[in-house]
Jmol script that loads the backbone (N, CA, C; Angstrom):
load data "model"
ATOM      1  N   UNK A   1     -39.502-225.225 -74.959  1.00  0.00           N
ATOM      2  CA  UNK A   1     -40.821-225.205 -75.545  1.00  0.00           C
ATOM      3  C   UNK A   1     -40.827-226.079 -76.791  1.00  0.00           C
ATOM      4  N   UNK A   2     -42.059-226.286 -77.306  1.00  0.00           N
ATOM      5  CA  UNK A   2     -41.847-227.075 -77.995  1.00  0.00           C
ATOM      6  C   UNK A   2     -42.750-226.639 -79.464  1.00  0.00           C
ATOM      7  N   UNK A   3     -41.951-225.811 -80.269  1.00  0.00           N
ATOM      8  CA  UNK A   3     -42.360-225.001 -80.912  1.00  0.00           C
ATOM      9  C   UNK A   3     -43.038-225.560 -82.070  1.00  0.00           C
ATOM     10  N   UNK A   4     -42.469-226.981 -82.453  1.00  0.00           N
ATOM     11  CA  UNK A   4     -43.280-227.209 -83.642  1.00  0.00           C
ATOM     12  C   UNK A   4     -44.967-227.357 -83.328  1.00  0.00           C
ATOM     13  N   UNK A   5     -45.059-228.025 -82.053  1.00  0.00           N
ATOM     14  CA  UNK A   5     -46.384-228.686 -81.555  1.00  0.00           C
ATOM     15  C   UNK A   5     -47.209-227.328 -81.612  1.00  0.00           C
ATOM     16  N   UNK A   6     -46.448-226.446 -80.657  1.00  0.00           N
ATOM     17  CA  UNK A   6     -47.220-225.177 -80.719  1.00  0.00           C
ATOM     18  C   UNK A   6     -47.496-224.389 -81.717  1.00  0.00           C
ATOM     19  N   UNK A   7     -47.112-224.711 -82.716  1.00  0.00           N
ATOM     20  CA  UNK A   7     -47.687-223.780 -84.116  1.00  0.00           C
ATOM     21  C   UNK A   7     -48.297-224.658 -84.705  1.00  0.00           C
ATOM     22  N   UNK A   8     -47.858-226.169 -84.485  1.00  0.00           N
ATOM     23  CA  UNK A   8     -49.487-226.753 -85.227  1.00  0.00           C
ATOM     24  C   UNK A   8     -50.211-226.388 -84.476  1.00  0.00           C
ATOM     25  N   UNK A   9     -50.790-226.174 -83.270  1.00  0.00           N
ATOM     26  CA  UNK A   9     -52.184-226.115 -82.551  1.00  0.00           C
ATOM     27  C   UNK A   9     -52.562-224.889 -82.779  1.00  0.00           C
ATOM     28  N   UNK A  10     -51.430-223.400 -83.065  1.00  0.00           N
ATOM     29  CA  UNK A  10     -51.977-222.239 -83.139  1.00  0.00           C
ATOM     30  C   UNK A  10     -52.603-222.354 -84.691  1.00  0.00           C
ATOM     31  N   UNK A  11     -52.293-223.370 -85.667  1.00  0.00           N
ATOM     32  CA  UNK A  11     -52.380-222.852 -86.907  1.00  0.00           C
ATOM     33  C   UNK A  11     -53.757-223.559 -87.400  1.00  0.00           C
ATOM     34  N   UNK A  12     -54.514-223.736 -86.498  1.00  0.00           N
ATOM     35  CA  UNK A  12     -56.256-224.346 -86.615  1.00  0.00           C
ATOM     36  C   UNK A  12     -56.811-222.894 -86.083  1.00  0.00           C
ATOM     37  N   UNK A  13     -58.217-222.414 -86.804  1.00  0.00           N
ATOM     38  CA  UNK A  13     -58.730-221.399 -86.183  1.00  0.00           C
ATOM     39  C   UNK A  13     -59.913-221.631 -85.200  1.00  0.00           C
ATOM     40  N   UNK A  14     -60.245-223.069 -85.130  1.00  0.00           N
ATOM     41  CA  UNK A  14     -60.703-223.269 -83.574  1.00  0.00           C
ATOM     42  C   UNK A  14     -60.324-222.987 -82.766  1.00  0.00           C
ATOM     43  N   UNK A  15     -58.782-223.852 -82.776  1.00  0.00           N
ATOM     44  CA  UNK A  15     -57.891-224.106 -81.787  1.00  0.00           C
ATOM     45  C   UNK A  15     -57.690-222.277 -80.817  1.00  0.00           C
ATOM     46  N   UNK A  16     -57.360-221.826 -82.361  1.00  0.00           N
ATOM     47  CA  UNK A  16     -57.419-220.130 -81.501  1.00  0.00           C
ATOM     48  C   UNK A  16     -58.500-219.884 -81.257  1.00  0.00           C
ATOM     49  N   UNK A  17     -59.528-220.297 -81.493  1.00  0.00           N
ATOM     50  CA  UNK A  17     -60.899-219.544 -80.732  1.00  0.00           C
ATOM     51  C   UNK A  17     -61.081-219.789 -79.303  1.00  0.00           C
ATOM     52  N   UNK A  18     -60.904-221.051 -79.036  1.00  0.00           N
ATOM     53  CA  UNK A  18     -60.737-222.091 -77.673  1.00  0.00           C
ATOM     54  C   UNK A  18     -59.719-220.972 -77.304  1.00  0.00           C
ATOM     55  N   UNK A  19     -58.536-220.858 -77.169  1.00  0.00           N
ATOM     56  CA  UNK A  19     -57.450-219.948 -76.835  1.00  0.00           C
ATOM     57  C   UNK A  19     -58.782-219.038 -76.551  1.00  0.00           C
ATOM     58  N   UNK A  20     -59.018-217.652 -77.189  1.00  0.00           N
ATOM     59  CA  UNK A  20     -60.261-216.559 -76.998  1.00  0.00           C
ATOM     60  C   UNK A  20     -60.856-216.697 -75.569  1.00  0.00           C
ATOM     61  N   UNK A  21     -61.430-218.019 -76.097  1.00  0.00           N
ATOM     62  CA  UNK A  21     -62.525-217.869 -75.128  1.00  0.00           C
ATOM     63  C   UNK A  21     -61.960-218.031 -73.878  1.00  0.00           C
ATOM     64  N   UNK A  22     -60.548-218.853 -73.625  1.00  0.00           N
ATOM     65  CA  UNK A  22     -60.034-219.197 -72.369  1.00  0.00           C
ATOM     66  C   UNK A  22     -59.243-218.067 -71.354  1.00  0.00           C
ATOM     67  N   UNK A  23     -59.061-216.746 -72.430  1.00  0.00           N
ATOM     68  CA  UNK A  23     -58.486-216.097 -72.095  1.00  0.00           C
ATOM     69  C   UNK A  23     -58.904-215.129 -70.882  1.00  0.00           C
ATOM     70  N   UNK A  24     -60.382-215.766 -70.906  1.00  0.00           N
ATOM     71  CA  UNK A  24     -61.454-214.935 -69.645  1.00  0.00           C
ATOM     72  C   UNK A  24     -61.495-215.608 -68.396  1.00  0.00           C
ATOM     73  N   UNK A  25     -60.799-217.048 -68.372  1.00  0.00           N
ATOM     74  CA  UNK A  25     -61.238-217.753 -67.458  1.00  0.00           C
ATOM     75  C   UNK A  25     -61.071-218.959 -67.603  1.00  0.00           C
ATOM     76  N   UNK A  26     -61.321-219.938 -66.526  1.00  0.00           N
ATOM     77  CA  UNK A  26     -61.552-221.410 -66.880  1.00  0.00           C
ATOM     78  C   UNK A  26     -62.583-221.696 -67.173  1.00  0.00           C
ATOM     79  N   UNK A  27     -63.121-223.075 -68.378  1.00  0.00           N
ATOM     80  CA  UNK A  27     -63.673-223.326 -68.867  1.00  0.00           C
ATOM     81  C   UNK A  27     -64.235-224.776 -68.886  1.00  0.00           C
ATOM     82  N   UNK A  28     -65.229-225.283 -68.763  1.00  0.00           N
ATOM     83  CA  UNK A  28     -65.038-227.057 -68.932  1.00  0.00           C
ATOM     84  C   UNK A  28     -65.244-226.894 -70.431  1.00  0.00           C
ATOM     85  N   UNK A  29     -65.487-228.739 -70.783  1.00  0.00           N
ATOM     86  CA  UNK A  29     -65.145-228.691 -71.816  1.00  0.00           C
ATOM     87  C   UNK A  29     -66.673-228.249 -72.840  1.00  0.00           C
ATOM     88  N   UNK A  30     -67.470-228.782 -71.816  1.00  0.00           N
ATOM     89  CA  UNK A  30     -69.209-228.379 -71.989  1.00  0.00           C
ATOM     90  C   UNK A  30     -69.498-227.033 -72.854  1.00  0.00           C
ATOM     91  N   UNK A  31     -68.765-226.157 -71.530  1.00  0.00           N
ATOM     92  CA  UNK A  31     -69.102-224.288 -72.374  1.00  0.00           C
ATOM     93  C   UNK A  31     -68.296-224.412 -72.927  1.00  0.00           C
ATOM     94  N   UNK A  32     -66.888-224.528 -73.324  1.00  0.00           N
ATOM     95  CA  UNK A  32     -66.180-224.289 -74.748  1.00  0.00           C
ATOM     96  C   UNK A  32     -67.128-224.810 -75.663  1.00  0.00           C
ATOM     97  N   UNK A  33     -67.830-226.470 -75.831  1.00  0.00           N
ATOM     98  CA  UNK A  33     -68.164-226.523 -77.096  1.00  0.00           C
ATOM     99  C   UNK A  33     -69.680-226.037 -77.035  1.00  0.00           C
ATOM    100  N   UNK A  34     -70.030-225.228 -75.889  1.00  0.00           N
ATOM    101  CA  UNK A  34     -71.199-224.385 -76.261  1.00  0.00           C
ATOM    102  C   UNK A  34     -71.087-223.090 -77.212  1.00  0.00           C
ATOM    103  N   UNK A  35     -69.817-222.922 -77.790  1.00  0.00           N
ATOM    104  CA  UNK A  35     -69.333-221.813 -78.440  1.00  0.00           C
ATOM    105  C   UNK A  35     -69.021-221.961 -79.725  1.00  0.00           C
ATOM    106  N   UNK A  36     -69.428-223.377 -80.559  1.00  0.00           N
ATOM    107  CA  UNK A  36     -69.458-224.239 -81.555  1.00  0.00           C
ATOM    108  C   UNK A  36     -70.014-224.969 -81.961  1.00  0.00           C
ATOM    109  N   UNK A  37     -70.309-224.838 -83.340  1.00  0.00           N
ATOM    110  CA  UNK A  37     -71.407-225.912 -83.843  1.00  0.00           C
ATOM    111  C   UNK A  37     -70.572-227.179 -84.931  1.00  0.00           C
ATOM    112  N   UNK A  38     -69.883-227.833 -83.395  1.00  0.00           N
ATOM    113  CA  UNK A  38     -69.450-228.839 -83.975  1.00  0.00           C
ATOM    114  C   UNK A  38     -69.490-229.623 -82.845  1.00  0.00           C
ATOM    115  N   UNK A  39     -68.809-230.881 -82.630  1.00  0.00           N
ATOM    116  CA  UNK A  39     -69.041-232.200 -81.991  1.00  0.00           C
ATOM    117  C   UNK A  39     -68.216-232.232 -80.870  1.00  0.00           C
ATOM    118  N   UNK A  40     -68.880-232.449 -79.557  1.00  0.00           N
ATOM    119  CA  UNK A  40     -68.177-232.906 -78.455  1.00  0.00           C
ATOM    120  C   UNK A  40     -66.773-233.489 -78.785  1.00  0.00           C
ATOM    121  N   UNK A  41     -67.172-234.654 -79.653  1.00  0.00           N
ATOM    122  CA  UNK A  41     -65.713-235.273 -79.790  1.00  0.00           C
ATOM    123  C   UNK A  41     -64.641-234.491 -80.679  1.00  0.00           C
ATOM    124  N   UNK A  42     -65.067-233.763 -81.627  1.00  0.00           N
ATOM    125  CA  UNK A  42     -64.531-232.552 -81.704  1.00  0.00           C
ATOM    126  C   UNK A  42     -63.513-232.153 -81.133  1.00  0.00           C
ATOM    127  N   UNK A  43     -64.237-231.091 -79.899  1.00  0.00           N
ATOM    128  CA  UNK A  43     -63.883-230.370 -79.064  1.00  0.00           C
ATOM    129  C   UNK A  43     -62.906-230.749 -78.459  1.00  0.00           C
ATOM    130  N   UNK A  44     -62.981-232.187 -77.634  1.00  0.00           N
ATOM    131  CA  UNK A  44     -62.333-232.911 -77.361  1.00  0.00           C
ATOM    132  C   UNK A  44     -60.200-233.074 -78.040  1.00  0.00           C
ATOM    133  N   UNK A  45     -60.686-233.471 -79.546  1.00  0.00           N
ATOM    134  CA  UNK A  45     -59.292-233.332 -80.319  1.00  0.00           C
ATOM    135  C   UNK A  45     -58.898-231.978 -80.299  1.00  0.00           C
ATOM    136  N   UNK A  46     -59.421-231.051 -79.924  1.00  0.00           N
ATOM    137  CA  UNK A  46     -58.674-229.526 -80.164  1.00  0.00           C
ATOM    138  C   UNK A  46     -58.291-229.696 -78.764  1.00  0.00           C
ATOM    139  N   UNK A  47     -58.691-230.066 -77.688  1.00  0.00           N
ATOM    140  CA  UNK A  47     -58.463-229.541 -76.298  1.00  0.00           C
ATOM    141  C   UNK A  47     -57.178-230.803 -76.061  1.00  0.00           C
ATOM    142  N   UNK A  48     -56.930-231.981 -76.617  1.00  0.00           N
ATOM    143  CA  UNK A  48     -56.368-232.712 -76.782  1.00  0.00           C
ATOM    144  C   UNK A  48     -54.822-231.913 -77.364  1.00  0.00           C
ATOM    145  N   UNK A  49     -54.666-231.599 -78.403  1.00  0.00           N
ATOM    146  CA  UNK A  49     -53.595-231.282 -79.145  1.00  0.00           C
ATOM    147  C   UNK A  49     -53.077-229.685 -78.760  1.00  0.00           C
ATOM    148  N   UNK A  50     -54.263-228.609 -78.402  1.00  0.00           N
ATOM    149  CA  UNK A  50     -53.865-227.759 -77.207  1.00  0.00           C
ATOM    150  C   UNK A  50     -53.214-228.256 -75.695  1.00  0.00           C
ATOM    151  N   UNK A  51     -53.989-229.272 -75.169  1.00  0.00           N
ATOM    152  CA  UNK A  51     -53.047-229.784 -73.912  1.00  0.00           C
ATOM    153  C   UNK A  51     -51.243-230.208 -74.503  1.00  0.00           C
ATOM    154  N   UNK A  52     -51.496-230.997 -75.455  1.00  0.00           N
ATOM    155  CA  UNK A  52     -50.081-231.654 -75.335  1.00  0.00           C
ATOM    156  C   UNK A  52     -49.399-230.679 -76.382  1.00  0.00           C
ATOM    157  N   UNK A  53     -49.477-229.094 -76.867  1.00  0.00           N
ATOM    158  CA  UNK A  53     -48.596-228.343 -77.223  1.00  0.00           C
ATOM    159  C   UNK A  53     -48.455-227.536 -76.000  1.00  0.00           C
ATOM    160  N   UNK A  54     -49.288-227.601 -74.754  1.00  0.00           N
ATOM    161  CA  UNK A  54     -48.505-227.053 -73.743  1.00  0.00           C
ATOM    162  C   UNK A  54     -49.111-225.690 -73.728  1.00  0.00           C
ATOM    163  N   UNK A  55     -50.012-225.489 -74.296  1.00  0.00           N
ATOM    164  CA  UNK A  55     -51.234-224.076 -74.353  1.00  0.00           C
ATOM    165  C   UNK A  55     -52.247-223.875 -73.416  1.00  0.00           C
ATOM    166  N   UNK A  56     -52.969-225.109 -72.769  1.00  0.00           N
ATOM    167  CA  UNK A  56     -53.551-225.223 -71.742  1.00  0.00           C
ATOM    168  C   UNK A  56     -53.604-226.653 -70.988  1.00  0.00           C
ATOM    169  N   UNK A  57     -53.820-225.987 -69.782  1.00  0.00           N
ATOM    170  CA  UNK A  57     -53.469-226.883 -68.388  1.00  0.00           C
ATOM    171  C   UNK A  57     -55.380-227.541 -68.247  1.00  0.00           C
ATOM    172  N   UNK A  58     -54.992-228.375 -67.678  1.00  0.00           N
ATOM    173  CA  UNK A  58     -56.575-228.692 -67.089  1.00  0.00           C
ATOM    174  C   UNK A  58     -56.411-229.386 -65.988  1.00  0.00           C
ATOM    175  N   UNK A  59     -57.942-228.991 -64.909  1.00  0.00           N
ATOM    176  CA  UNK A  59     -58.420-229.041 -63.531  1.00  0.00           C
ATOM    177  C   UNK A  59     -59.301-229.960 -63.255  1.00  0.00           C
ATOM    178  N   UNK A  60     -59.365-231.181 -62.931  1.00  0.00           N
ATOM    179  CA  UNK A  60     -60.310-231.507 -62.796  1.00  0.00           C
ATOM    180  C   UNK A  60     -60.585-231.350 -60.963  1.00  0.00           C
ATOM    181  N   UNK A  61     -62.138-231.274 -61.361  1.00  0.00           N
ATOM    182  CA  UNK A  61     -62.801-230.332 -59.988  1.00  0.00           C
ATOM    183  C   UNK A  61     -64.205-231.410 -60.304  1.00  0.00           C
ATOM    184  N   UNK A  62     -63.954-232.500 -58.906  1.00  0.00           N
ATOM    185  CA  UNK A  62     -65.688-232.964 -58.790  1.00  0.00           C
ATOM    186  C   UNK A  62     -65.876-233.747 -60.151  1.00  0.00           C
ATOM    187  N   UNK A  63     -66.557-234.072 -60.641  1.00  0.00           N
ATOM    188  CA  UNK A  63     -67.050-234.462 -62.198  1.00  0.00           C
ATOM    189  C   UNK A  63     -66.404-233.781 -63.508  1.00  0.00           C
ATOM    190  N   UNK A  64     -66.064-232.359 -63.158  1.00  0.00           N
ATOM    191  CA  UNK A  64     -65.480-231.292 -64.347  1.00  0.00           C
ATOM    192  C   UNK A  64     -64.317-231.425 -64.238  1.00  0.00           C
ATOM    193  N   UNK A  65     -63.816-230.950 -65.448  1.00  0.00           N
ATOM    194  CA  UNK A  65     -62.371-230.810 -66.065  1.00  0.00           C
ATOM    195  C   UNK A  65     -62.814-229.134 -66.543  1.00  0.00           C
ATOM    196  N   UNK A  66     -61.938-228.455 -65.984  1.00  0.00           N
ATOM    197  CA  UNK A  66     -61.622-227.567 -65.980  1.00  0.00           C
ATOM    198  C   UNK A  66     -60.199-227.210 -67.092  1.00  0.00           C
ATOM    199  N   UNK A  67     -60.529-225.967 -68.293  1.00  0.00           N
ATOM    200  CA  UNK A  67     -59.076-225.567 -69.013  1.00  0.00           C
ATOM    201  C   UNK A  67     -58.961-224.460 -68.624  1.00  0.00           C
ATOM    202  N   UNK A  68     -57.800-224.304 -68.968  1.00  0.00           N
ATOM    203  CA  UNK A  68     -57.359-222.538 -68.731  1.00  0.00           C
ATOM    204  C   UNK A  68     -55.631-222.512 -69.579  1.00  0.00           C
ATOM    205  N   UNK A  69     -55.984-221.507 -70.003  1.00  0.00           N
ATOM    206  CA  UNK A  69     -54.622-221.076 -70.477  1.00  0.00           C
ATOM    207  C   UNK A  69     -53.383-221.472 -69.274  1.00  0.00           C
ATOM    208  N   UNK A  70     -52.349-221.804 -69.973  1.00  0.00           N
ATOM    209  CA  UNK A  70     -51.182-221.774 -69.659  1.00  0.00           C
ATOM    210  C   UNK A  70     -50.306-220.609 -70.073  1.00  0.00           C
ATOM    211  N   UNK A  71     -50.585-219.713 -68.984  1.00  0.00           N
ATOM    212  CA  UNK A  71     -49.807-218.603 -69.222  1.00  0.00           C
ATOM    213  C   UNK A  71     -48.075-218.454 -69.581  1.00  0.00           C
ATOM    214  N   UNK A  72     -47.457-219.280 -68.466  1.00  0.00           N
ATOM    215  CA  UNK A  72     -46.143-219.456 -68.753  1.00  0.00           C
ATOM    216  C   UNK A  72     -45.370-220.094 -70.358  1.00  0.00           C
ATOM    217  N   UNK A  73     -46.079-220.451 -71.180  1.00  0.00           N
ATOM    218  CA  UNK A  73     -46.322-221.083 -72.897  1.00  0.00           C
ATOM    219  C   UNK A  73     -46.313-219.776 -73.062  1.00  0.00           C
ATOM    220  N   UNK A  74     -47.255-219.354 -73.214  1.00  0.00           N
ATOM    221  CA  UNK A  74     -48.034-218.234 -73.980  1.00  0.00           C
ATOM    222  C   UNK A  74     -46.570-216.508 -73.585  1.00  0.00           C
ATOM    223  N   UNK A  75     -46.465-216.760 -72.041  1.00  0.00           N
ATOM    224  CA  UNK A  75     -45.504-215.946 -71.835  1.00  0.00           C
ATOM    225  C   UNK A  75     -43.693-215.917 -72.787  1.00  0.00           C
ATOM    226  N   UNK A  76     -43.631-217.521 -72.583  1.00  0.00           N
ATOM    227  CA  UNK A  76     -42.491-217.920 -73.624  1.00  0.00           C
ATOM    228  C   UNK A  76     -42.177-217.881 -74.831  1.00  0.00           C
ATOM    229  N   UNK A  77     -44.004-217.805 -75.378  1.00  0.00           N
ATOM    230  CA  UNK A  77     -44.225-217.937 -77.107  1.00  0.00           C
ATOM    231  C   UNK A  77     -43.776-216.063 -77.632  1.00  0.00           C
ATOM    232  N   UNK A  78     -44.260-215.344 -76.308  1.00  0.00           N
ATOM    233  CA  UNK A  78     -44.261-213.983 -77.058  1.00  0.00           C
ATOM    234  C   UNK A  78     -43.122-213.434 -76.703  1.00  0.00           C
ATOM    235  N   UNK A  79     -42.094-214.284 -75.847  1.00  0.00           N
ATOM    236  CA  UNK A  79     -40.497-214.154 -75.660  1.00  0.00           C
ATOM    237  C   UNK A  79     -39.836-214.126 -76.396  1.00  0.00           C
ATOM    238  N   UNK A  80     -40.321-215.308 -77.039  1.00  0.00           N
ATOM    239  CA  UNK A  80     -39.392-216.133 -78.537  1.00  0.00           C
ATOM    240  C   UNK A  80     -39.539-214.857 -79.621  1.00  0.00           C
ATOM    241  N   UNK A  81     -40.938-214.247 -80.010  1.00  0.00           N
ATOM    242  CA  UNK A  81     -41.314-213.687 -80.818  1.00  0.00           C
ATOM    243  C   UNK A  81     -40.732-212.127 -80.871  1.00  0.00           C
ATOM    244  N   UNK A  82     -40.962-211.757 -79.985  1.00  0.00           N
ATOM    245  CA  UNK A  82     -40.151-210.854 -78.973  1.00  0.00           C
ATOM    246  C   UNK A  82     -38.542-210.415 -80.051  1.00  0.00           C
ATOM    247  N   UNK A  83     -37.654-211.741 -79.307  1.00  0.00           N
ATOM    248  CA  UNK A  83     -36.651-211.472 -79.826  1.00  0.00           C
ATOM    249  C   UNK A  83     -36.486-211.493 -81.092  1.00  0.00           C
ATOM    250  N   UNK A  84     -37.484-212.304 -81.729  1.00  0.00           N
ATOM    251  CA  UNK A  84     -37.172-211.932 -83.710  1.00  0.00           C
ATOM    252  C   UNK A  84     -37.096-210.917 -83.722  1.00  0.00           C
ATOM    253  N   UNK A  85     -38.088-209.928 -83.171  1.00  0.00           N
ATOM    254  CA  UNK A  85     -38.143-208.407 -83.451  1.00  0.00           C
ATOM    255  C   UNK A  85     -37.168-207.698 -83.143  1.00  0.00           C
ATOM    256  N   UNK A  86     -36.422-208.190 -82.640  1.00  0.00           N
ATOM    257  CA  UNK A  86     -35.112-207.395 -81.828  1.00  0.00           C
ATOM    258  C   UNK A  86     -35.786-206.479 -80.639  1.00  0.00           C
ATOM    259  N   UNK A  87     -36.644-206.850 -80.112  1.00  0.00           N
ATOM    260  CA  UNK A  87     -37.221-205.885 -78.482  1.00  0.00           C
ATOM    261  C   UNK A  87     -36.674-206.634 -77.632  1.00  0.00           C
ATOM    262  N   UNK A  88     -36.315-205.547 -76.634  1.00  0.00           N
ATOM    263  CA  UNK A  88     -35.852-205.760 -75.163  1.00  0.00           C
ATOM    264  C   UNK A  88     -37.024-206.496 -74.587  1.00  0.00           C
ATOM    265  N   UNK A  89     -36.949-207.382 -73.802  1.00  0.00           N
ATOM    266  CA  UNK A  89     -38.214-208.009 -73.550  1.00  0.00           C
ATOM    267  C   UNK A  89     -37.608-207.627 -71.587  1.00  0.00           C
ATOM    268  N   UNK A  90     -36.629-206.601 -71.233  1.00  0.00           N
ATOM    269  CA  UNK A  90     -36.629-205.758 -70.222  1.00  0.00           C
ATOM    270  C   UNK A  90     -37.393-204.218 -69.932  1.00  0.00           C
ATOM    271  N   UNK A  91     -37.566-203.682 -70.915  1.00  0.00           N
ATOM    272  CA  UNK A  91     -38.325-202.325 -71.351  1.00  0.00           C
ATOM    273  C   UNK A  91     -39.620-202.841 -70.488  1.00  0.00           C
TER     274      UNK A  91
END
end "model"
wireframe off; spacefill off
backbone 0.3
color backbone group
């Protein structure tokens, strides 16, 4: 994993909102930035620097691009975290 990338992208509170909202489903990039009052191109650099920390995958389907969490990241991130705590991540 690639931990530095991934804590810059977690450490924007867009970036985690995008995360939020993805967590229900896939998303284009349209309704994510229907959930913000900021700029397509915007949206764009968060979904940008989320793709290449490896947080979400995208689909393109027809005309749409489709995001969605990357579970297997997200599964690894709370592995890593996991073991700081000293938990069995077998329990």
């Amino acid at each position: 994993m690639k931990f530095q990338r991934t804590f810059k992208a977690l450490s924007d509170l867009t970036r985690r909102e995008i995360l939020n909202l993805l967590k229900e489903g896939p998303l284009t990039a349209g309704e994510i930035a229907g959930h913000f009052k900021i700029s397509g191109a915007t949206v764009s650099h968060h979904l940008s620097i989320l793709k290449e920390a490896g947080l979400i995958l995208d689909d393109r389907q027809g005309k749409y691009i489709y995001y969605e969490l990357n579970m297997s990241v997200v599964d690894e991130l709370l592995g890593w975290i996991s073991a700081l705590k000293g938990e069995d991540q077998n329990e």
